[in-house]
PABA-752743 format. One line per 10 residues: their letters; for each residue x, y, z of C-alpha. Coordinates in steps of 0.02 Angstrom, whole numbers. Layout:
N
A> X/Y/Z ~ ... .
END
This chain:
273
XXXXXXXXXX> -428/846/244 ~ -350/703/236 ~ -306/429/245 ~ -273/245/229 ~ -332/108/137 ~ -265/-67/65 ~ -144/-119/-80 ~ -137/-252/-166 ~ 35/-348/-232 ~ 150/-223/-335 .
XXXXXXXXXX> 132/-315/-499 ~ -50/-305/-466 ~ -43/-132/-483 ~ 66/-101/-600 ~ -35/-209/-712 ~ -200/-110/-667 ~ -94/67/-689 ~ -53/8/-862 ~ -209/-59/-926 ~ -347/42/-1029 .
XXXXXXXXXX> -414/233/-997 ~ -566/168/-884 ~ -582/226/-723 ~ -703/206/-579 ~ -884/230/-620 ~ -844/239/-826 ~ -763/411/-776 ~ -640/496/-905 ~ -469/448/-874 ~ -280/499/-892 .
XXXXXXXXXX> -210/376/-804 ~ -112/310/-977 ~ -9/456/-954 ~ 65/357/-816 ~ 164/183/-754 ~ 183/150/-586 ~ 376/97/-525 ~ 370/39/-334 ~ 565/97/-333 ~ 520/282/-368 .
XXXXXXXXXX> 418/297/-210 ~ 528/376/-97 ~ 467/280/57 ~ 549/342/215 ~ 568/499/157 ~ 518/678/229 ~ 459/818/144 ~ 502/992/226 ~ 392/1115/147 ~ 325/1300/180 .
XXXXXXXXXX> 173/1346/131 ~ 113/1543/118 ~ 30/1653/-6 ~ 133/1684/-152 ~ 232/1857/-64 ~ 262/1725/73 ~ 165/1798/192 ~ 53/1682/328 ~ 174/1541/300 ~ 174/1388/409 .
XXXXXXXXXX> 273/1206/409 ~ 172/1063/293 ~ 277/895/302 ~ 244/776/190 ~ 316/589/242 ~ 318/453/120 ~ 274/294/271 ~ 280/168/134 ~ 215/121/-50 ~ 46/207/-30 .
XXXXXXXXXX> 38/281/125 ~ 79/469/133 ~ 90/577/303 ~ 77/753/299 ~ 99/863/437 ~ 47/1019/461 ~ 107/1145/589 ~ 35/1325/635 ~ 138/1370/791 ~ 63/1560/817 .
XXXXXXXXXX> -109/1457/837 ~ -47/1338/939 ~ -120/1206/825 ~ -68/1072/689 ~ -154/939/586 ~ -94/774/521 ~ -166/718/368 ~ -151/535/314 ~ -182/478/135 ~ -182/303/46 .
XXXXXXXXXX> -95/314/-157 ~ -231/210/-302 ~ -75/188/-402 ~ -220/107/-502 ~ -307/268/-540 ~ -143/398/-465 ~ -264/451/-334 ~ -279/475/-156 ~ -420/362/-143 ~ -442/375/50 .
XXXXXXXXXX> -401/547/144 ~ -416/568/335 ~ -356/738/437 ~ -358/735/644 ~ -327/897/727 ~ -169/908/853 ~ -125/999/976 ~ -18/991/1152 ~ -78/891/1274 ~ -211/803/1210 .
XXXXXXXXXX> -270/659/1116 ~ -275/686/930 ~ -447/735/868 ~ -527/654/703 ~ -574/824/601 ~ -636/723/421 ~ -635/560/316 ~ -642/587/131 ~ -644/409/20 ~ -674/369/-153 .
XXXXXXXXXX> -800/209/-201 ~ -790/80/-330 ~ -942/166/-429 ~ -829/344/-438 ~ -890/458/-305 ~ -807/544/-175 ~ -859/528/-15 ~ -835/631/141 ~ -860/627/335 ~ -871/796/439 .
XXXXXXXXXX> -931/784/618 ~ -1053/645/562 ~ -1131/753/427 ~ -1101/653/231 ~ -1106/723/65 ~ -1066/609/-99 ~ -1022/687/-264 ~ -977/593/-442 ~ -810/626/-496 ~ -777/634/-665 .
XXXXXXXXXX> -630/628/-718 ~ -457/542/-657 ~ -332/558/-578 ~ -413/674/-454 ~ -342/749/-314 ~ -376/894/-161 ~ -324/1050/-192 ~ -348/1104/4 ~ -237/938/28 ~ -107/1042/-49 .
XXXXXXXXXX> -98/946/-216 ~ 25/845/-99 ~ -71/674/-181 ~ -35/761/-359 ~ 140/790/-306 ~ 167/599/-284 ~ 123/543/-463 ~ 254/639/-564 ~ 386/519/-544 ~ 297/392/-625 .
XXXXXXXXXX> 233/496/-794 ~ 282/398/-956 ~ 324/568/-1051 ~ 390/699/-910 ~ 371/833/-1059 ~ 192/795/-1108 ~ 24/859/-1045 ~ -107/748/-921 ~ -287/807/-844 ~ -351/786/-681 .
XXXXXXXXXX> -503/819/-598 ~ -517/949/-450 ~ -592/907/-268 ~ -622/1047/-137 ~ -711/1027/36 ~ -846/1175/32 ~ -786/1303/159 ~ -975/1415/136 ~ -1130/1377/237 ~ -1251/1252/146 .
XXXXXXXXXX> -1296/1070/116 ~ -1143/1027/11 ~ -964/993/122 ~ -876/941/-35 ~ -869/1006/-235 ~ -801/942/-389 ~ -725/1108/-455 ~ -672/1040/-653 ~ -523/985/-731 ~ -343/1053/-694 .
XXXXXXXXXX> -227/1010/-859 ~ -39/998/-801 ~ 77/1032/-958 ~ 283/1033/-957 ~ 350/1194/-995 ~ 528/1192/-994 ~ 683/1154/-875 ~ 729/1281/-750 ~ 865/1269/-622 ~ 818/1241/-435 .
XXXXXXXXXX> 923/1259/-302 ~ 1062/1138/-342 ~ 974/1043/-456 ~ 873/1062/-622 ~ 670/1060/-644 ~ 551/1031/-747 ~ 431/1168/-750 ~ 236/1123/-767 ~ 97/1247/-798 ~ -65/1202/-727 .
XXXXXXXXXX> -233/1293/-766 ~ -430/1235/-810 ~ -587/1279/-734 ~ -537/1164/-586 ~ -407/1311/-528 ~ -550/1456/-569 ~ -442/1470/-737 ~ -297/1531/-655 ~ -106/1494/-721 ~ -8/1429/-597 .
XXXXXXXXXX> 170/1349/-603 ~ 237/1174/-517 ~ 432/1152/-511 ~ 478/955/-509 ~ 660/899/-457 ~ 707/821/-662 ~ 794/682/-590 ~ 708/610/-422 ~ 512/667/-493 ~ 483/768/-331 .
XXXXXXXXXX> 404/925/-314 ~ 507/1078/-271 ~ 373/1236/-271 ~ 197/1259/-350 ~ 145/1428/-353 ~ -52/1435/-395 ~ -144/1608/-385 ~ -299/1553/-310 ~ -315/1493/-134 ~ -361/1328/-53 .
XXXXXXXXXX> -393/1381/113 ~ -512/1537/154 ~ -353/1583/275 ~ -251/1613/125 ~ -244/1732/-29 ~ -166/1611/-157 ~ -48/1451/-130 ~ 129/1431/-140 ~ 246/1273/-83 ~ 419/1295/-67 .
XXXXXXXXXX> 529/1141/-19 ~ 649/1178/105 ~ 738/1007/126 ~ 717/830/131 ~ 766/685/226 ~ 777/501/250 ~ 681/471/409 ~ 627/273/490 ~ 452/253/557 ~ 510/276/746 .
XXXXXXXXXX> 609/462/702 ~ 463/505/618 ~ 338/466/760 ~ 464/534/871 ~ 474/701/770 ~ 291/738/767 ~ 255/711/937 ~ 412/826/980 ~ 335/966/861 ~ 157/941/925 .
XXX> 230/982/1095 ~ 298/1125/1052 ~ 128/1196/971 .
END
């Protein structure tokens, strides 16, 4: 899944980010947990990740590019099947959301391809596109992200928690892989609680447990870089692709990368699919 949107001034949205639980469509809210700071978006940035089950097997390339305030770029590369995907996403900092998602398959040779468009509407219901079939669901609580997105819109909002070693909720969104009416289901709530430092790589983490109904009631584990509020690994032990037997994301490195490298970059990479 996976885009775009509009933003308003900064200060607009800081002020919105700050103000009172509500959320869209009188939806439980925990977006108090956070404050948004435009100078903790790492915009420009790139996000070198590998994602695999948790013994590492099946692993592909997911890069995650930070294009500007709210606009995040994710890449994703599966050479052995000669495919990739890019996945564009605009950040609510109003609600710590991806409140528009759009995905477009790639491949060599050809024209990108739009796969879906997933958006969320001023009432509080998510919205998505497949093929020009629609389904509409309420969502409940907020922040809520896509767990098949790669919690890569969940992974944005930790730099801008108020208390890095409390607890915050969020509401679960899945695309429905099974045959039926539905293409999309609100799965529950996720709660994300600190846990301790650990050291990572050449750095130390804070270490987050996340579990609820939305993850099936599994405990899973999210590693975030203490000083720069990026995310080094989750490890989750349910899947959020059917091609997968659980989820881990391991970062590999990152680097500062202008809107021309980038462009150049993917369309390098897609060639080589």
């Amino acid at each position: 899944m996976g885009q775009g949107g509009r933003v308003g001034p900064l200060l607009v949205l800081a002020a919105l980010a700050a103000c009172g639980p509500q959320a869209p469509g009188g939806a439980a809210s925990d977006r108090r947990k956070f404050s948004f700071h435009a100078d903790r978006v790492p915009v420009g940035t790139a996000f070198h990740y590998v994602k695999s089950n948790i013994d590492g097997t099946h692993a592909i390339r997911v890069v995650a590019y930070v294009a500007d305030t709210a606009r995040l770029e994710v890449i994703k590369l599966e050479p052995e099947q000669h495919a990739g995907a890019r996945v564009v996403a605009h950040l609510d900092w109003a609600t710590f959301s991806a409140d528009t998602i759009a995905s477009e398959h790639l491949s060599p040779g050809a024209p990108p391809r739009p796969q879906a468009r997933a958006w969320i509407t001023t009432d509080g219901r998510f919205v998505v596109d497949v093929g020009g079939r629609r389904d509409t669901i309420l969502v409940p609580q907020f922040p809520v992200h896509v767990y098949n997105f790669d919690f890569l819109s969940l992974a944005q909002v930790f730099a801008h928690l108020r208390d890095p070693e409390g607890a915050f909720t969020i509401g679960v969104v899945n695309p429905v892989f099974a045959e039926g009416p539905h293409l999309l289901s609100f799965d529950g709530v996720a709660t994300v609680r600190f846990a301790g430092e650990v050291p990572c790589h050449v750095a130390v983490c804070r270490r987050y447990e996340v579990s609820g109904p939305g993850l099936r009631d599994a405990r899973g584990a999210i590693s975030v870089q203490r000083e720069l509020g990026y995310v080094q690994s989750m490890e989750i032990p349910v899947p959020d692709n059917p091609a997968w037997r659980d989820f881990k994301l391991e970062l590999q490195r990152v680097e500062r990368v202008d809107r021309a490298a980038w462009d150049r970059w993917v369309a390098l990479e897609v060639a080589k699919l």
